[in-house]
C-alpha positions as CSV (number, residue, x, y, z in Angstrom):
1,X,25.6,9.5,6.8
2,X,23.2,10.5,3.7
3,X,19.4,11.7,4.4
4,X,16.7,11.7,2.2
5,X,15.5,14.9,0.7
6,X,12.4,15.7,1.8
7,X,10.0,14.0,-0.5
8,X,7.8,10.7,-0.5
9,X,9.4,8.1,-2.0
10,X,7.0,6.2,-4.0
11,X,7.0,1.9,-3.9
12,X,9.0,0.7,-6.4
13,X,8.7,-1.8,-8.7
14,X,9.6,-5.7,-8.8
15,X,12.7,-4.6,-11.2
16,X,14.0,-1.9,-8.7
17,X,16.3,-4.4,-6.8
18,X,20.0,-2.8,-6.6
19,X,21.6,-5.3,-4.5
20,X,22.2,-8.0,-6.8
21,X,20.3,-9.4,-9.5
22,X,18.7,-12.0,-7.0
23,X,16.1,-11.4,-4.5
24,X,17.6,-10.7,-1.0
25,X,17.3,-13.3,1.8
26,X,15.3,-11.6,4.5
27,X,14.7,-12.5,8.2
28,X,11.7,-11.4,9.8
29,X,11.8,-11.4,13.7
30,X,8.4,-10.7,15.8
31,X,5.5,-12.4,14.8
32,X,2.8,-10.0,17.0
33,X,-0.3,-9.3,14.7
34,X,1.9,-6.6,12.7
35,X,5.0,-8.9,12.5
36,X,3.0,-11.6,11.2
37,X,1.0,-10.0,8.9
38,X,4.1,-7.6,7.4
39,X,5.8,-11.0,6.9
40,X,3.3,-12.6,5.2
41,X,3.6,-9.6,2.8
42,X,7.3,-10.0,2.2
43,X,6.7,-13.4,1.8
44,X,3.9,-12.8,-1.0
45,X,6.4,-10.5,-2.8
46,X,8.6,-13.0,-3.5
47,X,11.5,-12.8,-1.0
48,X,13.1,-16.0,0.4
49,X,11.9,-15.9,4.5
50,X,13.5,-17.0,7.7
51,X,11.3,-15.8,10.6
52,X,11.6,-16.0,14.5
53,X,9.6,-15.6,17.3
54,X,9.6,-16.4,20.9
55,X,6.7,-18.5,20.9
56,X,7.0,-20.9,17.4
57,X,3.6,-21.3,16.5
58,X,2.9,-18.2,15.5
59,X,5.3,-18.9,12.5
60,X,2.7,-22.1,11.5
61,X,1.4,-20.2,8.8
62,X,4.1,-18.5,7.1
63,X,6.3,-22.1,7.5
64,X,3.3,-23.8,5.9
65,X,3.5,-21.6,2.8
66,X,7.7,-22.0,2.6
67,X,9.2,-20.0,5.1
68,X,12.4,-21.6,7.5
69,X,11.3,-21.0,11.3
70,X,15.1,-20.2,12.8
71,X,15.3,-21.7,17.2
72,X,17.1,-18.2,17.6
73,X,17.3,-14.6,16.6
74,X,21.4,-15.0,15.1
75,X,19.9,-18.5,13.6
76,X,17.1,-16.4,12.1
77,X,19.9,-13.8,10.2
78,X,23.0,-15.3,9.8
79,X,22.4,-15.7,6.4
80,X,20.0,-12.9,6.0
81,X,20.8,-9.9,3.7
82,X,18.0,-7.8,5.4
83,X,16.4,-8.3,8.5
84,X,13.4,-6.6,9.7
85,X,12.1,-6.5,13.4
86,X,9.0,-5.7,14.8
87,X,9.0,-6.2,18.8
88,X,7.2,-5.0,21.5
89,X,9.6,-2.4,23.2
90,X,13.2,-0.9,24.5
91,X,13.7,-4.2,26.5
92,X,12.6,-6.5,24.1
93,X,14.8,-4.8,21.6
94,X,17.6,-4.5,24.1
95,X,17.1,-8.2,24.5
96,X,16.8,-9.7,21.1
97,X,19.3,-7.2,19.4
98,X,22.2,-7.1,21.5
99,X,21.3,-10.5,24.3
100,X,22.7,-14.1,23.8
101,X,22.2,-15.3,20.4
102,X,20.7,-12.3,19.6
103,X,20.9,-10.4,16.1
104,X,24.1,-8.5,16.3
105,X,26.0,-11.9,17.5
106,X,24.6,-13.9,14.1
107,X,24.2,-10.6,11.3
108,X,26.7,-10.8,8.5
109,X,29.3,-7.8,7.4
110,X,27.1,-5.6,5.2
111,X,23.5,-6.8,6.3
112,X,20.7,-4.5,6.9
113,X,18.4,-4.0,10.0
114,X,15.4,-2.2,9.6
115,X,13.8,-1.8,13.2
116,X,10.0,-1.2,12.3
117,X,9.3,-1.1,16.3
118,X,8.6,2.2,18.6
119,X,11.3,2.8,20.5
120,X,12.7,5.4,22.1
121,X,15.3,7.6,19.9
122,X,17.7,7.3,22.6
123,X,17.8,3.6,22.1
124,X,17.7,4.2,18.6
125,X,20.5,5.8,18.3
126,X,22.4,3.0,20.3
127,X,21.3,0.7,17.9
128,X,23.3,2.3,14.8
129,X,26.0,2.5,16.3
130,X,26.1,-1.1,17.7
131,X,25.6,-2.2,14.2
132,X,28.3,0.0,12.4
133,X,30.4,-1.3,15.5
134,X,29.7,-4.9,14.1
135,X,29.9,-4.3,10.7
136,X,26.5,-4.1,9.8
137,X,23.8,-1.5,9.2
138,X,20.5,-0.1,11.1
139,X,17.8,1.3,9.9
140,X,15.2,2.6,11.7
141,X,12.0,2.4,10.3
142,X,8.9,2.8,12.9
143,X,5.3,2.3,10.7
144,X,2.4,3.9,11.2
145,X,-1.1,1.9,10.8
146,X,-3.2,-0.4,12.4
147,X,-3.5,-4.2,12.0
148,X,-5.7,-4.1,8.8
149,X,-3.8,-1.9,7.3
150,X,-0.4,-3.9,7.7
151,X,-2.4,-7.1,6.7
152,X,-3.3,-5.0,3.3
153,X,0.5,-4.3,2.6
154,X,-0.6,-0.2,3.5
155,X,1.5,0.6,6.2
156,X,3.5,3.8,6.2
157,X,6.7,3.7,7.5
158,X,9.3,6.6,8.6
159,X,13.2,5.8,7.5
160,X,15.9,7.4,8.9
161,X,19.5,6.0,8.2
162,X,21.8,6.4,5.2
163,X,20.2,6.8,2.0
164,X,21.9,4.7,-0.1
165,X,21.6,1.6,2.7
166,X,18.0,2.6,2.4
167,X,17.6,2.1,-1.2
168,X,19.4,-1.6,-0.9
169,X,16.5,-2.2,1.6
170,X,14.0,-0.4,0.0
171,X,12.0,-3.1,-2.4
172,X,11.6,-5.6,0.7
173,X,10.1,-2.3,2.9
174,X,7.5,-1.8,-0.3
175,X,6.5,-5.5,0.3
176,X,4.5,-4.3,3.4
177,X,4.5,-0.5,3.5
178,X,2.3,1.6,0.7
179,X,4.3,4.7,2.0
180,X,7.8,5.7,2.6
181,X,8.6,8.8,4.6
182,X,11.9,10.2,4.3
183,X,12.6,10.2,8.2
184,X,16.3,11.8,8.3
185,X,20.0,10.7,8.1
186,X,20.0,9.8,11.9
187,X,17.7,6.8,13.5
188,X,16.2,8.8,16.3
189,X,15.1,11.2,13.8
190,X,12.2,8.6,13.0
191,X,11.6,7.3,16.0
192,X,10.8,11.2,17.5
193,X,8.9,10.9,14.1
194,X,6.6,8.0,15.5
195,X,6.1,9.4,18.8
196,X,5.3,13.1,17.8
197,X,2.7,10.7,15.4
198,X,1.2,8.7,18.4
199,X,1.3,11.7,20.0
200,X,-1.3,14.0,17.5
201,X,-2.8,10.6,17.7
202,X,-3.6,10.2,21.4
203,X,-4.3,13.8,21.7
204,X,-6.9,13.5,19.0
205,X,-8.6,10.5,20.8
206,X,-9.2,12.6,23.9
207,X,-10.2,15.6,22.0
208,X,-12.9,13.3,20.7
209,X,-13.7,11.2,23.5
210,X,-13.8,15.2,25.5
211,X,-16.1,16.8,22.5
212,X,-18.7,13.7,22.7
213,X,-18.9,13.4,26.4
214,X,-19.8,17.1,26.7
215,X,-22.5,16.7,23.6
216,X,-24.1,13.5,24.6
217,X,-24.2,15.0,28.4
218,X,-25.8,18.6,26.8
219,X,-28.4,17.0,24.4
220,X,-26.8,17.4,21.1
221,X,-27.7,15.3,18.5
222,X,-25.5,12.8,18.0
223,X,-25.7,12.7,14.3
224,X,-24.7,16.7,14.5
225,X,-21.7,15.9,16.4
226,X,-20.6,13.2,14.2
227,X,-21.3,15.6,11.2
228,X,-19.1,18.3,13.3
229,X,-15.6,16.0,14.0
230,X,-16.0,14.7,10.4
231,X,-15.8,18.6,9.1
232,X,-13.3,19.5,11.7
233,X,-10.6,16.7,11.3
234,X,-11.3,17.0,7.7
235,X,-11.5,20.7,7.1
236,X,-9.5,23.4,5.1
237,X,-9.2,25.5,7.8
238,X,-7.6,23.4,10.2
239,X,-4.7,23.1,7.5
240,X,-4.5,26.5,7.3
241,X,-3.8,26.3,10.8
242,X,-1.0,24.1,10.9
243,X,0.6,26.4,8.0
244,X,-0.5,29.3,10.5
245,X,1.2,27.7,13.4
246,X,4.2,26.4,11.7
247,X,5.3,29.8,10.6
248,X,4.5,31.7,13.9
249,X,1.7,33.7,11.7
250,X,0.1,35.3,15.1
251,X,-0.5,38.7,13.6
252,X,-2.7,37.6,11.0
253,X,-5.6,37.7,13.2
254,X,-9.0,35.5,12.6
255,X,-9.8,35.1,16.4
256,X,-8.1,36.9,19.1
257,X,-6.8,35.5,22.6
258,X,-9.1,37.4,24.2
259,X,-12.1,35.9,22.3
260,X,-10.6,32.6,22.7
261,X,-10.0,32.3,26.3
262,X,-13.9,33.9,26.6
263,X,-15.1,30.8,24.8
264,X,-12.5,28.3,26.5
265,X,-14.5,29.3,29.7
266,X,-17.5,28.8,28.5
267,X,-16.6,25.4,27.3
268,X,-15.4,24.6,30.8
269,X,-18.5,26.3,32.4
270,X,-20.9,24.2,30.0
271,X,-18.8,21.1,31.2
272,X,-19.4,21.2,35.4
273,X,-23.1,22.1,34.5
274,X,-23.2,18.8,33.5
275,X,-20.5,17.4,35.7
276,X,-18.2,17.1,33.1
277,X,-14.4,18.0,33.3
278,X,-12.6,19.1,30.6
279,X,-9.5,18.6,31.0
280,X,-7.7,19.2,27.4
281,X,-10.0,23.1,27.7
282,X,-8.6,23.4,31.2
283,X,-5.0,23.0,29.3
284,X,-6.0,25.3,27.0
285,X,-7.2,28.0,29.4
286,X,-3.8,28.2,31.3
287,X,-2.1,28.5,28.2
288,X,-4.7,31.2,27.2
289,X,-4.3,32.8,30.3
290,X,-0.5,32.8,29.9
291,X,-0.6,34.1,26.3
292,X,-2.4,37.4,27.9
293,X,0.7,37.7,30.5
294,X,2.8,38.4,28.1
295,X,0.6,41.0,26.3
296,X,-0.5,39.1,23.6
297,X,-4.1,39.2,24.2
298,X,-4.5,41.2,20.5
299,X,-2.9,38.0,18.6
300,X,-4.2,35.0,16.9
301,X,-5.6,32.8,19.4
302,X,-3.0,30.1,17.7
303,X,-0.3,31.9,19.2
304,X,-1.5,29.6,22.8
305,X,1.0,27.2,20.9
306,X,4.4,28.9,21.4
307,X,3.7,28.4,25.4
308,X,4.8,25.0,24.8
309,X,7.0,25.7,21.5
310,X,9.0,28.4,23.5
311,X,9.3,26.6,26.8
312,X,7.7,28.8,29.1
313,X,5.3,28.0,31.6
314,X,1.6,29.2,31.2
């Protein structure tokens, strides 16, 4: 297997097409808002379209405007040259991948599979081998976006798989992604990809969600808070952290662990004043708290992240 190196490969254009000089065929199975909306896209670049879903209607649209609407997942690829999927989870994978008259029991020797859905990299892995097992090839290709964003072709999407089966699918991925991330030679290596994403994601949501509630309940302006997440999501120092953090730079002190577990306790103090707990600062105190253990009260207050990096308990 062949990874990418590690650069962002840019969309190509509508005379990049390596696997023959006509346009693939391409199935498209899972017509949820994303589904639907990347296969619109695919459909607006050009490529001939067979789609499937469990419940037909959903296809209306995309039939209306040309597209063949297949009874069954192996109807929907047998003559496909790429397929793309974009389903809800493991079992729904499980189910339309490998079940009766699923894709694996229709996909032709030498097809592509590009699983855009979130699955666990366990799974993932199954799936690559089930398809080289068959004869065919998986892709896994998680995006990352919202619903407007897939609608506007702007999705970014993580590939892992072997390179040069990426670049045959490649041109019908631009259709609906704006950005291609080099995800690895191995599928689960995108699909940890998506959930370490999801994951800054959802942690970022409650540090919000915390940082408001303990504002709105202490009087500060709302305006002023806005103003402060806009500069702190946003701002050159929190960069400098992630370089900080990545390369274990704790001795380069801006703010000890002593000073930072101080203010951690204020935080939580300034929370139950206003019957407010927080429980992301009450995280960070234990980790603090377990940073001074092992005598390393005089470092960076970043270095709180090796409790987790290094395995140890705080």
């Amino acid at each position: 297997m062949h990874g990418y190196e590690g650069k962002l490969y840019p969309a190509p254009g509508a005379g990049d097409l390596r696997m023959s000089t006509a346009l693939p065929k391409v199935a498209f199975l899972g017509l949820g808002k994303m589904g639907v909306a990347m296969a619109a896209n695919i459909q607006r670049a050009g490529f001939p379209l067979t789609v499937w879903n469990r419940t037909a209607d959903k296809a209306a649209a995309l039939v209306a405007r040309g597209a063949r609407c297949a009874p069954t997942p192996e109807a929907a690829v047998h003559q496909a040259d790429i397929v793309i999927s974009s389903l809800a989870d493991d079992a729904v994978v499980n189910a339309v991948v490998s079940g009766p008259s699923g894709i694996l029991a229709g996909l032709s020797k030498g097809a592509i599979h590009v699983g855009t859905s979130t699955i666990s990299p366990g799974l993932a892995d199954r799936l690559a081998q089930d398809h080289e097992a068959q004869g065919s090839f998986y892709v896994a290709g998680p995006v990352v976006g919202r619903t407007n964003a897939a609608e506007a072709a702007q999705l970014t999407t993580i590939l892992a798989g072997d390179a040069r089966v990426i670049e045959r699918a490649r041109p019908v991925v631009a259709a609906y992604a704006s950005g291609i991330l080099p995800g690895g030679a191995f599928a689960r290596q995108a699909n940890a990809a998506k959930l370490i994403a999801n994951f800054l994601g959802a942690s970022g949501l409650d540090l919000i969600g915390q940082t408001l509630a303990l504002g709105e309940r202490s009087g500060v302006a709302p305006e002023l808070l806005r103003m402060m997440l806009f500069g702190f999501f946003g701002h050159e120092a929190t960069r400098e952290y992630i370089d900080k953090i990545t390369a274990r730079d704790f001795d380069d002190v801006g703010f000890t662990v002593t000073g930072g577990l101080k203010d951690v306790e204020l935080m939580i103090a300034a929370g139950r004043d206003v019957d407010l707990e927080l429980s992301t600062a009450r995280a960070l105190q234990a980790k603090l708290a377990g940073a001074v253990k092992r005598g390393w009260d005089g470092k960076d207050w970043s270095c709180l992240t090796d409790i987790d990096r290094l395995h140890q308990e705080a």
